[in-house]
Backbone bond lengths (Angstrom), bond angles and torsions (degrees), N, CA, C in turn:
res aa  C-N    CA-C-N  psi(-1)  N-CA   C-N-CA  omega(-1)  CA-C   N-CA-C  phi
1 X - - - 1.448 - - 1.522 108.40 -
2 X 1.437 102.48 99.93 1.777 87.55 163.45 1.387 123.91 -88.09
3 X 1.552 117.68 -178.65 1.484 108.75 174.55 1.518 109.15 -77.79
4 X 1.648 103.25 165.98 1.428 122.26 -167.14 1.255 103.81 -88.23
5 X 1.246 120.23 112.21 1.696 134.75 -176.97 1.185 110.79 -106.39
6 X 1.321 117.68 26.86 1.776 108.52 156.23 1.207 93.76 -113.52
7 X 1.350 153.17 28.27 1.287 135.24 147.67 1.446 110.66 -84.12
8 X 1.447 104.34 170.27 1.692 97.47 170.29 1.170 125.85 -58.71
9 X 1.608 133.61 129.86 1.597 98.94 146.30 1.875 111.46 -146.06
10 X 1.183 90.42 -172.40 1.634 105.90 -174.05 1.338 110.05 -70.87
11 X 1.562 137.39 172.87 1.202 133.89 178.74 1.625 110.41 -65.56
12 X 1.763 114.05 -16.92 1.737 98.33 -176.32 1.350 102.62 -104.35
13 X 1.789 113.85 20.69 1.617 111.63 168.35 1.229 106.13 77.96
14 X 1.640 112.97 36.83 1.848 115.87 169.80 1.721 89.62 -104.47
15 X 1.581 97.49 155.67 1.060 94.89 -176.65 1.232 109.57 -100.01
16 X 2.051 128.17 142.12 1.333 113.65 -166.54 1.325 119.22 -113.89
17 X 1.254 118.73 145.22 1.543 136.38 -143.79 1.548 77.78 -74.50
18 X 1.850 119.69 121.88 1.600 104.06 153.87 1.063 128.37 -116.38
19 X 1.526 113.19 45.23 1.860 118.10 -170.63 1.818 83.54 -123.49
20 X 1.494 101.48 -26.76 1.950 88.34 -179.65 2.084 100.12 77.97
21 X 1.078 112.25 -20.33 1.768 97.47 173.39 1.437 117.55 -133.27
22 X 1.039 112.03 161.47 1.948 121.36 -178.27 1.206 110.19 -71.60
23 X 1.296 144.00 96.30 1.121 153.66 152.93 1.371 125.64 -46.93
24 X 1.358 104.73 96.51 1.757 117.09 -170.70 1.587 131.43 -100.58
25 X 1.511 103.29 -7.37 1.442 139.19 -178.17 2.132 79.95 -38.64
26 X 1.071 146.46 -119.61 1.567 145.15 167.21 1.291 115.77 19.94
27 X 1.918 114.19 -52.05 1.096 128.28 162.42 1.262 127.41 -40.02
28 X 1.146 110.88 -75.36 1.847 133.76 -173.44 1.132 96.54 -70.31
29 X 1.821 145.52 -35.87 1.033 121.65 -151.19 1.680 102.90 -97.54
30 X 1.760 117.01 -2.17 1.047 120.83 -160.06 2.027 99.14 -106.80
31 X 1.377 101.46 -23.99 1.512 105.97 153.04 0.709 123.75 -68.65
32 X 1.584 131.18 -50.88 1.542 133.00 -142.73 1.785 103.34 -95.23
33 X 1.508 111.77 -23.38 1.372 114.92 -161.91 1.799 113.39 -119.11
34 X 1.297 113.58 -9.24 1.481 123.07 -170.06 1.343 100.17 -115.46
35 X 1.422 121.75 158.25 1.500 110.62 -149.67 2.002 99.37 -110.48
36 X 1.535 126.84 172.86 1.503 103.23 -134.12 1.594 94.99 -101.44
37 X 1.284 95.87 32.74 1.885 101.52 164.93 1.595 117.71 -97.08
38 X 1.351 104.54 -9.90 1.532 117.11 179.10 1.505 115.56 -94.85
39 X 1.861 108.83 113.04 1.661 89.00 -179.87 1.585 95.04 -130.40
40 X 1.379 106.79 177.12 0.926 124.60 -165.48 1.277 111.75 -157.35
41 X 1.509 134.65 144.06 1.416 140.33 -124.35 1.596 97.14 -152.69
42 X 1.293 140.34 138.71 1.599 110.82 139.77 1.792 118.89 -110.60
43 X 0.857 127.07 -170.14 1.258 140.13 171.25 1.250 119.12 -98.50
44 X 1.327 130.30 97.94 1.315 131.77 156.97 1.871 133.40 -12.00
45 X 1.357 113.02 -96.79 1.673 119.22 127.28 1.523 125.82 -114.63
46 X 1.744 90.75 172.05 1.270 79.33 -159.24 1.895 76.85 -141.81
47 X 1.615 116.34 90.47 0.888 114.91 -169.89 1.809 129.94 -71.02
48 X 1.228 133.69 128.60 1.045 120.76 -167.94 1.958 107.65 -148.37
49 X 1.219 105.02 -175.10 1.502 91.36 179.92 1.837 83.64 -162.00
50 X 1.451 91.83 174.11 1.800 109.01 -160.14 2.040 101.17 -126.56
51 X 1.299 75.79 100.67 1.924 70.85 -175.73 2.082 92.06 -131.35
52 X 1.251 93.16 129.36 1.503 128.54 174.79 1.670 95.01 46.48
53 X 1.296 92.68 76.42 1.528 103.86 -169.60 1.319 141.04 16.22
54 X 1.585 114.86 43.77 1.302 150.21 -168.56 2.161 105.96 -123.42
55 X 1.236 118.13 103.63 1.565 114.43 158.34 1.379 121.68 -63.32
56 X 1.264 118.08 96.82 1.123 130.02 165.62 2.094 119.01 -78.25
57 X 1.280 111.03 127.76 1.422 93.04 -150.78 1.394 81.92 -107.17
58 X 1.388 138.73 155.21 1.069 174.11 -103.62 1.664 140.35 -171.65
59 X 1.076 130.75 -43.50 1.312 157.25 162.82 1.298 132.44 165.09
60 X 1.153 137.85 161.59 1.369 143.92 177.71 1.714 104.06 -116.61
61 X 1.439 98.47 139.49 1.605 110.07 -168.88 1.451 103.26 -133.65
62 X 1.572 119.78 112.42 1.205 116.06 176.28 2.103 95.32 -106.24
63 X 1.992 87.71 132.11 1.713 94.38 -167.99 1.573 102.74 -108.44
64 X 1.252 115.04 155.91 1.298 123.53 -171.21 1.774 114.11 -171.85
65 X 1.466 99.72 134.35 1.643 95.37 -160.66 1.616 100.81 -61.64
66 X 1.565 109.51 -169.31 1.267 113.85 -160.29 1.494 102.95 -95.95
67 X 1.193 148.75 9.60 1.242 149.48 144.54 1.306 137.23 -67.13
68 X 1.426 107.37 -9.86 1.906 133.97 -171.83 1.657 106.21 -90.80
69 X 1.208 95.29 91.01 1.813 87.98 -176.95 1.423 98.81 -125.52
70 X 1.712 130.67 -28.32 1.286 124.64 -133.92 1.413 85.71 -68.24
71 X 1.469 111.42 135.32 2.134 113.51 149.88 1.344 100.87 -4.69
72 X 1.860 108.40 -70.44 1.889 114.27 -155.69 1.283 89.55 -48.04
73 X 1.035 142.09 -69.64 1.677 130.55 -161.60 1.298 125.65 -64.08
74 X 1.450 109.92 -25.63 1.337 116.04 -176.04 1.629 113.46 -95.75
75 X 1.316 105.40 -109.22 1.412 120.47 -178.41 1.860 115.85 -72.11
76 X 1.217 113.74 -16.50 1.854 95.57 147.24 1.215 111.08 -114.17
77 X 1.175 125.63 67.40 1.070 148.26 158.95 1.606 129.42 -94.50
78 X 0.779 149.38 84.21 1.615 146.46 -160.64 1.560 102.22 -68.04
79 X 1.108 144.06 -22.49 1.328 146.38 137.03 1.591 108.86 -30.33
80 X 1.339 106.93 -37.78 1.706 101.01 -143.77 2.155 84.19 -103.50
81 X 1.394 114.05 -41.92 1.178 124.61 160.65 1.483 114.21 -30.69
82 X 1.500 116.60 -72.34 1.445 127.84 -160.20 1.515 103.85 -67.25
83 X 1.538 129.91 -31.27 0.996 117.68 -171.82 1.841 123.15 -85.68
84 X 1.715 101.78 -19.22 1.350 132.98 164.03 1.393 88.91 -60.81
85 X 1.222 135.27 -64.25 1.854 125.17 -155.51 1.663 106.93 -64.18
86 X 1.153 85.06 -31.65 2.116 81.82 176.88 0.969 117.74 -89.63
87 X 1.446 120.57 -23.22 1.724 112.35 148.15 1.193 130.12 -66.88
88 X 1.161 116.80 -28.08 1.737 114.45 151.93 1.299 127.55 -55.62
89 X 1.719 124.75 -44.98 0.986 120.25 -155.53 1.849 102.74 -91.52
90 X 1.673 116.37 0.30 1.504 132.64 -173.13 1.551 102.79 -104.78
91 X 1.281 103.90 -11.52 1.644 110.49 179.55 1.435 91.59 42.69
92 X 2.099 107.11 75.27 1.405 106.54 161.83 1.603 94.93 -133.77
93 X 1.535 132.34 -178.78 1.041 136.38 -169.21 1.807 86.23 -88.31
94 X 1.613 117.00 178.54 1.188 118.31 175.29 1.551 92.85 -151.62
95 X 1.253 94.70 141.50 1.882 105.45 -174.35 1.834 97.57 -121.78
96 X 1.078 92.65 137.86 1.570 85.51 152.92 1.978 105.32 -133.41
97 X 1.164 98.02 122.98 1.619 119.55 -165.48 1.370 102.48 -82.94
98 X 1.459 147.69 131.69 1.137 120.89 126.54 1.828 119.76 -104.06
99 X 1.611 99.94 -177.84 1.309 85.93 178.32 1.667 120.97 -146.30
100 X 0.869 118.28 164.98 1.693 116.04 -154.38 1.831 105.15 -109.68
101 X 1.571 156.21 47.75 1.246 122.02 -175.86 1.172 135.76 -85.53
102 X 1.131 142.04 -126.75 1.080 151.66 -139.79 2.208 102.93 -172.95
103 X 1.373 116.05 -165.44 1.637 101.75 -177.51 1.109 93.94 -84.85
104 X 1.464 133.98 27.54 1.707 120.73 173.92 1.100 99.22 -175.09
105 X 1.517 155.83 -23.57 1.221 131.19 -157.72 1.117 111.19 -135.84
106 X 1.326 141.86 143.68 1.455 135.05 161.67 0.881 106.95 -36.26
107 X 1.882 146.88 153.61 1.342 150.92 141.22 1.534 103.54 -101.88
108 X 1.106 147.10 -48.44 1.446 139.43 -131.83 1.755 97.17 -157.26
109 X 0.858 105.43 133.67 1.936 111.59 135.40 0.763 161.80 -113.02
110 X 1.288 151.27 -171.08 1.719 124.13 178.28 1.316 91.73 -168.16
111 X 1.731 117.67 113.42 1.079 136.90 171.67 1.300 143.25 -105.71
112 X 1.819 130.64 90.21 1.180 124.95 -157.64 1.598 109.40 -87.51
113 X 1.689 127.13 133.55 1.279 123.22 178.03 1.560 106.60 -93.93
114 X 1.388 108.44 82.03 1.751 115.78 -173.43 1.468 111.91 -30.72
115 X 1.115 101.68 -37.59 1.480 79.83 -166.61 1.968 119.49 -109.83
116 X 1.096 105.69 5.21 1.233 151.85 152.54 1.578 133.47 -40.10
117 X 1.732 91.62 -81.64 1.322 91.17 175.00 1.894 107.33 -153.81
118 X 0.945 112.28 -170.72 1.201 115.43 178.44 1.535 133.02 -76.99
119 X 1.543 121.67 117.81 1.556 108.23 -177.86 1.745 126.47 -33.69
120 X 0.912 105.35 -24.85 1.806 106.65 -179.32 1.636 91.41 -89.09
121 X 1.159 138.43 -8.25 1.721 133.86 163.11 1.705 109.06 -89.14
122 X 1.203 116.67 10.27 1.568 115.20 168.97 1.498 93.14 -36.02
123 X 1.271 119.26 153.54 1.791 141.97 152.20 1.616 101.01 -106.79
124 X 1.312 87.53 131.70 2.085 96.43 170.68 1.515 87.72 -97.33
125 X 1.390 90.06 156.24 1.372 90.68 162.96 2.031 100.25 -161.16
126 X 1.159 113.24 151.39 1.568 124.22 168.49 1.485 106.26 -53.95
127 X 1.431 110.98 146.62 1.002 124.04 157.11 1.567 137.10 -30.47
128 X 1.569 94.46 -30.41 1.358 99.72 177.87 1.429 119.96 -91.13
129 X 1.715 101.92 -23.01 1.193 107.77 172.97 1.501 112.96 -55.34
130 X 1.204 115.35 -75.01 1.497 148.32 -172.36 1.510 104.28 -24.89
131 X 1.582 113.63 -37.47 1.482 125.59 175.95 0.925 101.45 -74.28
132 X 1.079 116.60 -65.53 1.979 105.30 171.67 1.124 128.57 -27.59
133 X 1.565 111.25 -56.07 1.659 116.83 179.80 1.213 105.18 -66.77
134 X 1.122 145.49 -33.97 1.306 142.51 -137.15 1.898 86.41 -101.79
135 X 1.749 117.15 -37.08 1.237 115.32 -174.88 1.526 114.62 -78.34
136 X 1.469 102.84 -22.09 1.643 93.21 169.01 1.477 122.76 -98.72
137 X 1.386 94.74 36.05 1.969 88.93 179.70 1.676 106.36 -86.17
């Protein structure tokens, strides 16, 4: 399977957003109209790579700026639950990332290996690091 090259993309082959806004029409209509026993979650990334035209999937990364720590948001979170269960059940690693910038740029990260080790064992790591890790998965 290669990637789909009739969509748009940038010179490093990202594909580029051409409406410019978040389209929530799925969103709102799945709050506003389905009754409040029905939930629904998305996935942040969902890292993977394409070798001999086979998706091999990689990890799942739920991201969140660097102020988001409380439990309620995190780990008793049923958001934060549901997306842990499908990384279990894909036998993939699960990260939950946060991140630290500046008025424009990432500075810092902080990476917990859920299933791994303990949230107070997050690793920060630089930007440059983080590419690294993320390039040798």
């Amino acid at each position: 399977m290669t990637p789909d090259t009739e969509l748009p993309r940038d010179s490093k082959g990202i594909r580029i957003d051409v409406r410019g806004e978040r389209d929530l029409v799925f969103n709102n209509w799945h709050r506003n109209i389905l009754n409040n026993r029905c939930y629904v979650t998305d996935i942040d990334f969902l890292e993977y790579r394409i070798k001999k035209d086979e998706i091999i999937l990689k990890a799942i990364f739920e991201v969140k700026e660097w102020h988001v720590t409380a439990p309620k948001y995190i780990e008793n979170c049923s958001n934060f639950n549901a997306i842990k269960k499908v990384a279990e059940i894909v036998k993939i690693p699960f990260y939950f990332t946060w991140y630290k910038k500046d008025s424009e740029n990432i500075t810092l990260f902080k990476v917990w290996d859920v299933f791994k080790e303990n949230k107070q064992n997050s690793k920060e790591m630089t930007p440059q690091e983080f590419k690294a890790f993320i390039e040798s998965l």
